[in-house]
DRENPA-404435 format. One line per 8 residues: number of its first residue (from 1); for each residue x, y, z of C-alpha. Coordinates in steps of 0.05 Angstrom, whole numbers, m for minus. Each point is the difference from the previous one (the first is absolute). Layout:
% residues N
NUM> X:Y:Z ~ ... $
***
This chain:
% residues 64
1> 240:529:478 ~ 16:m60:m38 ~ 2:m68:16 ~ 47:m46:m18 ~ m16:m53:m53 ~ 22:m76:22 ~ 33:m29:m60 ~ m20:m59:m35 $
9> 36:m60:18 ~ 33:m48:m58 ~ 14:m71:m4 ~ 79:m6:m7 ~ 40:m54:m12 ~ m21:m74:6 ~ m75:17:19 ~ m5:53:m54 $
17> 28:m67:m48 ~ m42:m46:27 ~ m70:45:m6 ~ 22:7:m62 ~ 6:m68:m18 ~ m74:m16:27 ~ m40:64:m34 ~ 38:m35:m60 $
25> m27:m69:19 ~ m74:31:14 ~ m2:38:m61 ~ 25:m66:m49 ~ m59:m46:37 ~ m43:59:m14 ~ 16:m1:m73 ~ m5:m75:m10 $
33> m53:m14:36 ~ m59:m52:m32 ~ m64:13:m33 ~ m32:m27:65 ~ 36:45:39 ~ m13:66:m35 ~ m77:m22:4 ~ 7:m9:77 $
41> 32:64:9 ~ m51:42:m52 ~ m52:m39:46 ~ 26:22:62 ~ 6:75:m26 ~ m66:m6:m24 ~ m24:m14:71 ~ 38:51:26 $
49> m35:55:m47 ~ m66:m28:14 ~ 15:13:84 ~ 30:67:m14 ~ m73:18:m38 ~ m37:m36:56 ~ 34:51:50 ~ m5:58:m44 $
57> m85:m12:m13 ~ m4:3:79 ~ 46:54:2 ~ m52:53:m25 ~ 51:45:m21 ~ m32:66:m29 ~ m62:m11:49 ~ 2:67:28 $
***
């Protein structure tokens, strides 16, 4: 027996205009952001990775 799949819901109208409007927003202060900027943000990244291998060393995946 199957069970029904919920549908997705969709921004309509206004709300659908004004999300829009913001990812648009977002995505032109992403583009023009400053040299200082992209280095704080390749920095932060950076950091990120360098958790995500911390985790993974401790991890002992394959120890078996």
């Amino acid at each position: 027996m199957a069970l029904p799949i919920a549908s997705i819901p969709v921004l309509t109208g206004e709300v659908a205009r004004r999300f829009e409007a913001e990812a648009q927003a977002n995505y032109q202060r992403y583009l023009n952001r400053t040299e200082e900027e992209k280095k704080a943000d390749a920095e932060a990244l950076e950091r990120g990775f360098a958790k995500l291998r911390r985790m993974l060393a401790k991890a002992h995946l394959g120890d078996k």
